[in-house]
N, C-alpha and C positions, 0 to 999 in steps of 0.2 A: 254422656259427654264423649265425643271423640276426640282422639288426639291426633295427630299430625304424625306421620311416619318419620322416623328416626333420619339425623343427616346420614349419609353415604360416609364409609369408615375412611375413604380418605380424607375426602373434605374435611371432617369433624376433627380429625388426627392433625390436618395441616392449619386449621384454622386456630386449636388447640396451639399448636409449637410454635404459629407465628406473629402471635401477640403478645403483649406485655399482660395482659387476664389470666394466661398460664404459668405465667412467672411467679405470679403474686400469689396464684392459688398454690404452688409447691413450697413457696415461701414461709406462707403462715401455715401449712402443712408439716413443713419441717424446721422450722424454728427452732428448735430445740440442737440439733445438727445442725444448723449456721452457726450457732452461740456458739455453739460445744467449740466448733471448728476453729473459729476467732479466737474465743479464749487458748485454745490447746496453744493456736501458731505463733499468737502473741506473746503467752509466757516463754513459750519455746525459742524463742528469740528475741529474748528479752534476756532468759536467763543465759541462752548461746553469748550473745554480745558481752552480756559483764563477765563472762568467763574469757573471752579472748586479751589476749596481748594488749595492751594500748600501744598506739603506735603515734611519736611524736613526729613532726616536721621543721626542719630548720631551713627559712630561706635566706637568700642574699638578692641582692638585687644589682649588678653590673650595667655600665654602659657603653655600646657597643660603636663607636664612629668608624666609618668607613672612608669619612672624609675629615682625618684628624686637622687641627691648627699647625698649621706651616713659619714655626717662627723666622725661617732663612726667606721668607717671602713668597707671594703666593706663586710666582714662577718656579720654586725650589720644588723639585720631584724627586721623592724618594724610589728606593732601590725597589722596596716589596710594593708592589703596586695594589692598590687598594678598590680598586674598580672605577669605571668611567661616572660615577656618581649616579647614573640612571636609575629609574626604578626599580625595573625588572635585575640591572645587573645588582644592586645594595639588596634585593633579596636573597639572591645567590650568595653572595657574604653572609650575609647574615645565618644561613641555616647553613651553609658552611660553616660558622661557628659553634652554631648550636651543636655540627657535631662534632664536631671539635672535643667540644666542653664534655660530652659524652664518651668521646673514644679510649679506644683498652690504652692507647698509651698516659693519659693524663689519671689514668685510674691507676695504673699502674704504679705511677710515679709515687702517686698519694700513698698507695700501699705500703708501696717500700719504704716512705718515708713516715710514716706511723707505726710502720709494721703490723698494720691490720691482718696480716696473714695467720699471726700468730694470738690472735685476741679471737678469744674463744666465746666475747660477749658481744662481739663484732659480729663473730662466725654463727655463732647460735641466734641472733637478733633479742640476747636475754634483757630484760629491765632491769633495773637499778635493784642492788641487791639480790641478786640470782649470781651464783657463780656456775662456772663448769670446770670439768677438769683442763687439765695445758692439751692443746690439737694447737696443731701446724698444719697451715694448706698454702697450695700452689701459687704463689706469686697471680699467673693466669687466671686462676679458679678465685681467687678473694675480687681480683677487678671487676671480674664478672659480675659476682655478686654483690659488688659498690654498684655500678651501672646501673643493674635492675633498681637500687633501691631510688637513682639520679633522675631528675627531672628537670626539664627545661619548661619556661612558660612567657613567651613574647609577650610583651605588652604591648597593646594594638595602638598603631598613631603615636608610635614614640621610638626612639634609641635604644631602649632599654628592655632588659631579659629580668626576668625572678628565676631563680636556680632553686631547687629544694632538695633534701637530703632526706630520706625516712629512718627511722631507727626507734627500737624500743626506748633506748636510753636517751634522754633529751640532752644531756650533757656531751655525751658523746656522737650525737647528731649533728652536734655548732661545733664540736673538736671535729670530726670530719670535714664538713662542711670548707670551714674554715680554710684546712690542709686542700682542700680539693681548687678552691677559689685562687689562692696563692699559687697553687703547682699552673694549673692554668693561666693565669697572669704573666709568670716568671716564664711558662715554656712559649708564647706569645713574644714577651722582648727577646727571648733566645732564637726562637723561628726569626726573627728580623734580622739577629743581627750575623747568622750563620746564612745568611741571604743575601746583606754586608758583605759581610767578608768574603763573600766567594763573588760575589760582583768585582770588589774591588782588585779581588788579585787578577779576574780575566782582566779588568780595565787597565790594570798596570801591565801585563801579558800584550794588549793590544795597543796601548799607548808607545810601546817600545817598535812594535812592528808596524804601527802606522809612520813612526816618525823617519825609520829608514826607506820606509816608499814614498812619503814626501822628500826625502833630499834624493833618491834616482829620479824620481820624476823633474823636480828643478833643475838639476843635471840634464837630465836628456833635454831638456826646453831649451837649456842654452845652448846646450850644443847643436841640435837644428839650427838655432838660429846665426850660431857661428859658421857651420856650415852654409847655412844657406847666403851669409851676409846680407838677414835684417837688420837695420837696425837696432838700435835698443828702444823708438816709441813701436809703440807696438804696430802690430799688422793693418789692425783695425782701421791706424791713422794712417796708416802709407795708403790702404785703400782709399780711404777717405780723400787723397792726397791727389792721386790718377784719376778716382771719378770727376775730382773737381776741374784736372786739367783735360780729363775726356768732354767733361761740358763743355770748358771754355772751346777747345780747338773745333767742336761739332756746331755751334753758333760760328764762330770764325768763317768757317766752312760753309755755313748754311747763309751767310752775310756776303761770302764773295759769289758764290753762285747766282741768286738774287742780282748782284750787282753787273754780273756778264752778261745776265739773260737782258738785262736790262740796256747794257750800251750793245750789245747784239742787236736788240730791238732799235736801239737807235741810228747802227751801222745801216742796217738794211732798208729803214726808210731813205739815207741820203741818197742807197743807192738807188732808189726808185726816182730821183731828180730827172726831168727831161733836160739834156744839156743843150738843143735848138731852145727851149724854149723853158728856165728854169725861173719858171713863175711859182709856180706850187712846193713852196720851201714846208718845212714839218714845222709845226708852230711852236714846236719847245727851241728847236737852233733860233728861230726868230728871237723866241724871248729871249736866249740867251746868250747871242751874239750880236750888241748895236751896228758893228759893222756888216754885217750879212744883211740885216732889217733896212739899213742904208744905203746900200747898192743892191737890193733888191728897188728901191723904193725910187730912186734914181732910176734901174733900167724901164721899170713900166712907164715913168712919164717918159722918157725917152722913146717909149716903142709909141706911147700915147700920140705923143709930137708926130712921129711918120707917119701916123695912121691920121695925123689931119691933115698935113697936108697933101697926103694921097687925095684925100677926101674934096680938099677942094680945087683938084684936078690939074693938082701938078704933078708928073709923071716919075717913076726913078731915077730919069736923068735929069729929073730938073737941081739947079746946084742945092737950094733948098732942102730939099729931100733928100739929097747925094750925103749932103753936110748930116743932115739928123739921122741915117743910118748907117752912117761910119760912128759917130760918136755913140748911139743906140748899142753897135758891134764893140765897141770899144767899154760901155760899161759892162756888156754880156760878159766878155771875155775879165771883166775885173772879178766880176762874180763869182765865175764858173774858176775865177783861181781861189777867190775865199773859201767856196765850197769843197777845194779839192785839199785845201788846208785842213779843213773840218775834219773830212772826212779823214783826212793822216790822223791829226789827234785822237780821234776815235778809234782808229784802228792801231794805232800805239797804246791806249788805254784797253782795250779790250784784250789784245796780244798780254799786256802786264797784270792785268785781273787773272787772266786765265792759269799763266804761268805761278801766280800766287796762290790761286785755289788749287792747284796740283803740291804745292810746295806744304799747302796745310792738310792736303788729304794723307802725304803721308807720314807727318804728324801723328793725326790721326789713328792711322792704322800702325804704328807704331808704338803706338799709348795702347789700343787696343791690345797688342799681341803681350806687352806688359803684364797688362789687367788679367788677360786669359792666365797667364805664368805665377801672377801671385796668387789667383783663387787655387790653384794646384798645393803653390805654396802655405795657403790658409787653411786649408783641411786638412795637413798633418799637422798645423803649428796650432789649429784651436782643439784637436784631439789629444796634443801635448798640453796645451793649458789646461784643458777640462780634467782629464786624469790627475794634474798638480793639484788643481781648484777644489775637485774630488777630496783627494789626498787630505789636503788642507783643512778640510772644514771637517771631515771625520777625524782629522787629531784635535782640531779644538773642541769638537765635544766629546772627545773618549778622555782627554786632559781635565774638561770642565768636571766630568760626573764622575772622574776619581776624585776631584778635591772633594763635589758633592757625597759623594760614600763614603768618604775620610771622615767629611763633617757629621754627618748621621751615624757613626760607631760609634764616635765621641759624645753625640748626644741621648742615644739610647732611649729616646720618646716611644710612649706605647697609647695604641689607638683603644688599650682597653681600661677600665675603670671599675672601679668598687666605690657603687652609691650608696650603697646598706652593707652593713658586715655582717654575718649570722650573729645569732642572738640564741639565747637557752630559749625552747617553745614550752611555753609557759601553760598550754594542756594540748591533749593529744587530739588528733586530726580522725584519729580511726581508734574504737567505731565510733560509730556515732549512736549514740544509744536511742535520743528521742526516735531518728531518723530508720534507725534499725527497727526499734519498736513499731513504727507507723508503717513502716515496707511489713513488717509480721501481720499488724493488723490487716493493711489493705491483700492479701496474700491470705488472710484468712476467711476476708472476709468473700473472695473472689474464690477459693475453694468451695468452703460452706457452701456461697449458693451456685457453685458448679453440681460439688455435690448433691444437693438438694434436686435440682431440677436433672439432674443425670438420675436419681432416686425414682424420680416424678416418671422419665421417661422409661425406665428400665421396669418399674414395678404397673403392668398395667390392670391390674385388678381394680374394681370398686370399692372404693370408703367407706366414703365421702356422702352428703345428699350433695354437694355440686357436682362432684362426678355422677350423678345419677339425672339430674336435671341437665346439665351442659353434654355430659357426654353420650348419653342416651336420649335427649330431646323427649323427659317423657314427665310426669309429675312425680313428684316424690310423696309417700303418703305416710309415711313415717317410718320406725327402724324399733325391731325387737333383739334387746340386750342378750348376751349370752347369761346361759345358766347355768353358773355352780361355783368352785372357787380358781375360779384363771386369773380373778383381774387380782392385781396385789392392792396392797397399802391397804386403808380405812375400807374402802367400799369391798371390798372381796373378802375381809372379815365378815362384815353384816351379812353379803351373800351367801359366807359358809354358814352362817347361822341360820339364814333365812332357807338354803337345801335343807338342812339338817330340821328343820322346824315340820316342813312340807312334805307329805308321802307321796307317790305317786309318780308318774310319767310328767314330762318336762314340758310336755303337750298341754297339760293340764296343770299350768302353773296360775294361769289366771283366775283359774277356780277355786284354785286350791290356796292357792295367795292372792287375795284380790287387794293389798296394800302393796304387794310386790312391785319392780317396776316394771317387770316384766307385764304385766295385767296392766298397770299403768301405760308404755307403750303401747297394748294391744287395744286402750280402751281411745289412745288417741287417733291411731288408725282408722277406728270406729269412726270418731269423727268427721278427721277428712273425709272418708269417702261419704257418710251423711254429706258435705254440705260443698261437695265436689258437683251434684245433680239432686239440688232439694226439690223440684218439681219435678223430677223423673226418676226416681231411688230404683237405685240398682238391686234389683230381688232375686235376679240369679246372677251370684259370684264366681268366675272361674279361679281357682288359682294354683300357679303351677310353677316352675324355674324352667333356667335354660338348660341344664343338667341335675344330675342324683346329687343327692348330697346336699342343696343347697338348703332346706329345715323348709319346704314348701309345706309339707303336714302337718309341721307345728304351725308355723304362720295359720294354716287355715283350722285346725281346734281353736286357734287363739280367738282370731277375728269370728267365728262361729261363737265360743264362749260369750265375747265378748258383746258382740250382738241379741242373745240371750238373756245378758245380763240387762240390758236395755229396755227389755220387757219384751221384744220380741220373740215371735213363733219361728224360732229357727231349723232346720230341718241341713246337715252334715250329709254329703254325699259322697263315700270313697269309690270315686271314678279310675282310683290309678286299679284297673285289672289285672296286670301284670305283678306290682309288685303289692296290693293290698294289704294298709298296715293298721289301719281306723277300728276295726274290730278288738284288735288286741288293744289300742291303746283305752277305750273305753270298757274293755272284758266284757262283750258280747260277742253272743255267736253269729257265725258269719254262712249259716244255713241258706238262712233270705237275704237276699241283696240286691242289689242291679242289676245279675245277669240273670236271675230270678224274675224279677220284676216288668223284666222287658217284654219275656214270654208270658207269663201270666200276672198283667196289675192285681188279681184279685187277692196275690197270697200277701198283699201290704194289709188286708183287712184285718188278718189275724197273728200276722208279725207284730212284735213287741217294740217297736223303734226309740224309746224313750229311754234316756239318759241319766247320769247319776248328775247331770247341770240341769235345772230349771230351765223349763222352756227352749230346750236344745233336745233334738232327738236325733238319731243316728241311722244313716241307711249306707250297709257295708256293700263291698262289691259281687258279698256271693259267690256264689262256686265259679271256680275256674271254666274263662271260657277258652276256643281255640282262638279266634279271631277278634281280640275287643275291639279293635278300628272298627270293621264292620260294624259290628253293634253297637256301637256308640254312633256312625252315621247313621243307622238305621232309622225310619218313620216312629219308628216303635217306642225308640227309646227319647224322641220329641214329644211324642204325646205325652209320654210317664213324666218329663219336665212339665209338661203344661199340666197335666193330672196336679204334682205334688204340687206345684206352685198355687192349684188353686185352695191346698188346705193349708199352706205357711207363706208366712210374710216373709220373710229371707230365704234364700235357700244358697250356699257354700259348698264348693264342690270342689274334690282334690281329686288333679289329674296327674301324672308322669308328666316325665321332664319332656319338653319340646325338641330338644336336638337328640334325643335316640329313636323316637318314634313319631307319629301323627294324632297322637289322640289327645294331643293337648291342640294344637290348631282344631282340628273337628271340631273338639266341645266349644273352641271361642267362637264359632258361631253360631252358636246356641243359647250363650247366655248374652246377659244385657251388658255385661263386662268381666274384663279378667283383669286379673292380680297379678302380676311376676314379681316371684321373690329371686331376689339377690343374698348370695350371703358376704359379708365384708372381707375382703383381704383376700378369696378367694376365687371369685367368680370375674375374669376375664371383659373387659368394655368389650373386646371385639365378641365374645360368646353371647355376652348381653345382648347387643344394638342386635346380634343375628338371630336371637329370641325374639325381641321387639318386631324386628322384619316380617321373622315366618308369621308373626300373629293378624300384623297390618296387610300384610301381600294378601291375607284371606279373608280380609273385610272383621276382623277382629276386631270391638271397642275395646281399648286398652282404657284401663280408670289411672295405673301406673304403677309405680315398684315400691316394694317393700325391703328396707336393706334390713337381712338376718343376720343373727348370732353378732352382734357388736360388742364389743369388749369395751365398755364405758370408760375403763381405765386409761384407755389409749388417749394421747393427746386430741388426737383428732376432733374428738367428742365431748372437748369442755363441756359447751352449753349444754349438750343435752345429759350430761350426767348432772351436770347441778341438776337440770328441772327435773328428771326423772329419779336422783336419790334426794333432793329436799322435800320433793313432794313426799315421801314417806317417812316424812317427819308428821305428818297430821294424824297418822296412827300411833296406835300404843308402840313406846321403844320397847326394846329385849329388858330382857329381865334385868342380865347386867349391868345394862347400860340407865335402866330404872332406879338401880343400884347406886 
């Protein structure tokens, strides 16, 4: 059977640390150190906790209005100003208060008024019934340490604070408490009213000096205005007074102009009259003189008349004609007097409009030069009234907010309140024992499996069969127990009884104790590899480690025993040249052997190979050679394999370690599979996997690892110490134990 070359030591190392499979394998690994851990952390602070102090807490609960009730009305503003009510500003109050309620001076106060300075049960934080002797501290130094002990805690979505006090003593935590709540309250109405009071005396300070800059300012008003001889209605209305007379006389004006241009208009058409011939009179004098409309009307029939009877041809001198243009000349001339009459009216009315519109122009500008003279006058007399006006209205309210401040020291309202008053704390806040306890547990338990998997990763030896199957990708084909008395308790008794029972090399324990469980592992070994390739049984076994040391020659006397015992013809090969130990442990001599053998097959004729084990016979490595690599590549020493193999059914061969030399690779490709033994706790994953490597890199079938020297005792190996010490229950017990 082949196996698959080992993962790459990063991969295998990253895939190891980056799952939860490696946790759980270090876990149930070390179990015993997680408990241990928990248990130590939790008593440990369990028993830490009842041994500390108890510490009680006493609160109060205050309420804080920023926008206290205004019994003088809601127009009524007080001295200390309490914030514009906004959001952002009633926070700023607010934790302005909180430290307030905090600060050395209100701690201070408390101090001196308890005399905490001098309370030693105060100073020391002793519980009830604990004295100390009499100590005295710094007024400074005791506030301090009231502060530390002070808490503040907003209640979210409301007016109101929780205040708490700590102290061993519950009693004297609500006496504090109390003293602290009070001094805070009281220095609150005293901040108000030393705020009061010093408002009030500027406003009486400024009441007195406003009032003498209102009477100079009155004073100087009148006197301008005596000077100036205004009136006593004001300015405003004497102006008021000229614009009215500036409109009327500007209409006046604006009324006679109109009216000049207008008989102008009318002078000028009379003078357009032909006086031969004033037929074309203007049709407004027509309308509006019957007498002109009359003797006009009169001279054209008149002219009508001469011009008939011109017509019908009577001459100028006829009497007829003579008579109708004398009387003709006679209305003309009536006319042209009406006309000149007109025309004098008109020009006597135009003469007296004109003279009248001059007489209102300068009026006019007369009112105007006025108007110009009082605006001069009105800009020092409303700079006088403003400054009075001024004056005035900053006395009535520096008069108004001293009675207001008078009224407010007399009432002494305070925006701050006690909702809850401390109370005795009926049990203590610290510790908190469950809460202690469960922090110890989760703290132990989060060590333990720090520790454990810190364990896991620092210690990288092989066990384990999971470390042999995961971390070497190879099979595991079983694990031979240590032998003698290492393991303690029950099971390392019976094994000192069972060395003691047993002669011989440890090599030969399966022989020699075949109830042991040591023969018992070896004989399970057997197994797996039987039914690891039941249609292709591996007939030549290599086996070897990845260094000295790790019990590969035990392993393979066992697995040879143990094959032996099987009923087979097994034939032990000690391959290791260099350090060859197979002779001594079966007490043959080591004349003939491999290096023997290779030069001459023949002298296996009359060598003695058989063993003090049934059906196991022994071929040692023979006399030293210079080169065993060589010889062990050699054609030579293939044929002597394929030679022995055709006289025995098994054939087990012990090589040297793989990581000092080459002759453990050579021989794996020569047999039908190899062995590596591991010994537990101290052979290296990364030395392993690079044993495994060198074997596969050379075409090596690996069958897979045997973990030596196990110490059954250890936790690791519950299971297989049950199976391998019950099973030697089915033989006879010790004598003792018979007993």
């Amino acid at each position: 059977m082949l196996v698959a070359p080992p993962k790459p030591l990063e991969s295998a190392e990253a895939a190891a640390m980056l799952t939860p499979l490696f946790a759980w394998r270090a876990l149930r690994k070390h179990w015993p150190l997680v408990i241990g851990t928990v248990v130590a952390l939790t008593l440990a602070t369990a028993f830490y906790t009842l041994g500390k102090t108890k510490i009680y807490s006493a609160t109060a609960t205050l309420q804080i209005d920023p926008n206290p009730p205004k019994p003088l009305g809601k127009d009524f503003q007080g001295v200390v100003d309490m914030g514009p009510g906004l959001y952002w500003a009633n926070q700023e109050y607010y934790e302005t208060q909180y430290k307030i309620f905090q600060s050395r001076r209100i701690a201070a106060e408390t101090v001196r008024t308890l005399g905490l300075n001098r309370d030693a049960g105060f100073l020391l934080n002793l519980p009830p019934g604990k004295t100390a002797p009499p100590m005295e501290w710094s007024v400074d130094d005791t506030a301090q340490l009231l502060r530390s002990r002070v808490a503040v805690d907003p209640v979210k979505d409301s007016r109101l604070v929780v205040v708490s006090l700590e102290d061993a003593d519950p009693q004297r935590a609500q006496r504090v408490l109390t003293a602290l709540v009070d001094t805070y309250v009281q220095r609150n109405i005293e901040d108000a009213l030393v705020s009061t009071n010093s408002a009030s005396d500027w406003l009486r300070g400024q009441t007195e000096k406003l009032k003498l800059e209102l009477e100079t300012s009155e004073m100087s008003l009148h006197n301008y205005k005596k000077d100036k001889e205004i009136l006593s209605v004001s300015i405003d209305d004497q102006s008021n007074m000229l614009r009215a007379e500036m409109q009327q006389l500007n209409e006046d004006l604006t009324r006679l102009k109109s009216k000049s241009q207008a008989i102008q208009s009318r002078h000028d058409e009379l003078e357009k009259i032909n006086a031969e011939d004033p037929v074309n009179l203007p049709a407004t004098e027509l309308l509006s003189s019957p007498l002109l409309q009359q003797l006009r009307h009169e001279y054209v029939m008149a002219k009508r008349d001469v011009d008939a009877l011109q017509a019908s041809g009577k001459g100028s001198n006829h009497p007829e004609t003579a008579a109708a243009a004398a009387r003709t000349a006679t209305i003309r001339a009536a006319l042209l007097a009406e006309i000149k009459n007109v025309k004098g009216a008109v020009a006597k009315d135009l003469s007296g409009t004109q003279r009248e519109q001059k007489g209102i122009s300068r009026l006019f500008d007369g009112a105007k030069r006025r108007a110009m003279d009082l605006n001069l006058l009105e800009i020092e007399y409303n700079r006088l009234l403003r400054t009075k006006s001024t004056t005035e209205k900053l006395y009535s309210l520096v008069v108004e907010r001293t009675k207001e401040s008078d009224l407010t020291r007399l009432m002494r309202f305070n925006n701050i309140s006690v909702v809850d008053s401390p109370l005795v704390p009926a049990s203590p806040i610290r510790p908190n024992v469950p809460l202690s306890v469960a922090f110890g547990f989760a703290l132990g338990v989060a060590m333990g499996v720090g520790l454990a998997l810190g364990r896991e990763l620092v210690d990288r030896s092989v066990k384990t069969p999971d470390d042999v199957e995961h971390e070497l990708g190879v099979p595991f084909l079983g694990l031979l127990p240590v032998w003698g008395g290492d393991s303690p308790g029950y099971y390392g008794r019976r094994k000192r009884r069972q060395k003691a029972a047993v002669e011989g090399s440890a090599a030969l324990i399966v022989h020699n104790a075949p109830t042991s469980g040591v023969a018992e592992a070896a004989r399970a070994i057997r197994t797996n590899i039987f039914f690891m390739s039941p249609d292709n049984p591996y007939r030549r076994l290599l086996v070897t480690s990845a260094s000295p040391s790790e019990g590969k020659t035990t392993v393979a006397c066992s697995l040879a025993i143990a094959l032996a015992q099987a009923g087979q013809r097994v034939l032990l090969i000690d391959c290791d040249l260099r350090r060859p130990r197979m002779h001594k442990i079966f007490g043959v001599s080591n004349d003939v052997g491999v290096s023997t053998a290779v030069l001459d097959r023949g002298v296996l004729s009359t060598a003695d190979l058989s063993t003090s084990v049934p059906n196991l016979s022994l071929l040692p490595c023979g006399p030293h050679v210079p080169s065993p690599a060589e010889l062990l590549h050699s054609d030579s020493f293939s044929r002597l394999l394929d030679h022995l193999q055709s006289q025995y059914e098994r054939i087990v061969i012990d090589s040297p370690p793989i990581a000092p030399v080459t002759d453990a690779t050579i021989l794996s490709t020569k047999v039908d599979g190899t062995v590596v033994v591991v010994r537990a706790f101290r052979t290296t994953r990364e030395l392993a996997r690079q044993a495994v490597r060198s074997l596969t890199d050379v075409g090596g079938k690996m069958v897979g690892v045997v973990l030596n020297a196990v110490d059954l005792g250890r936790r690791e190996y519950g299971y297989y110490q049950y199976y391998y010490y019950k099973k030697e229950g089915y033989g006879a017990p010790p004598a003792d134990e018979a007993a």
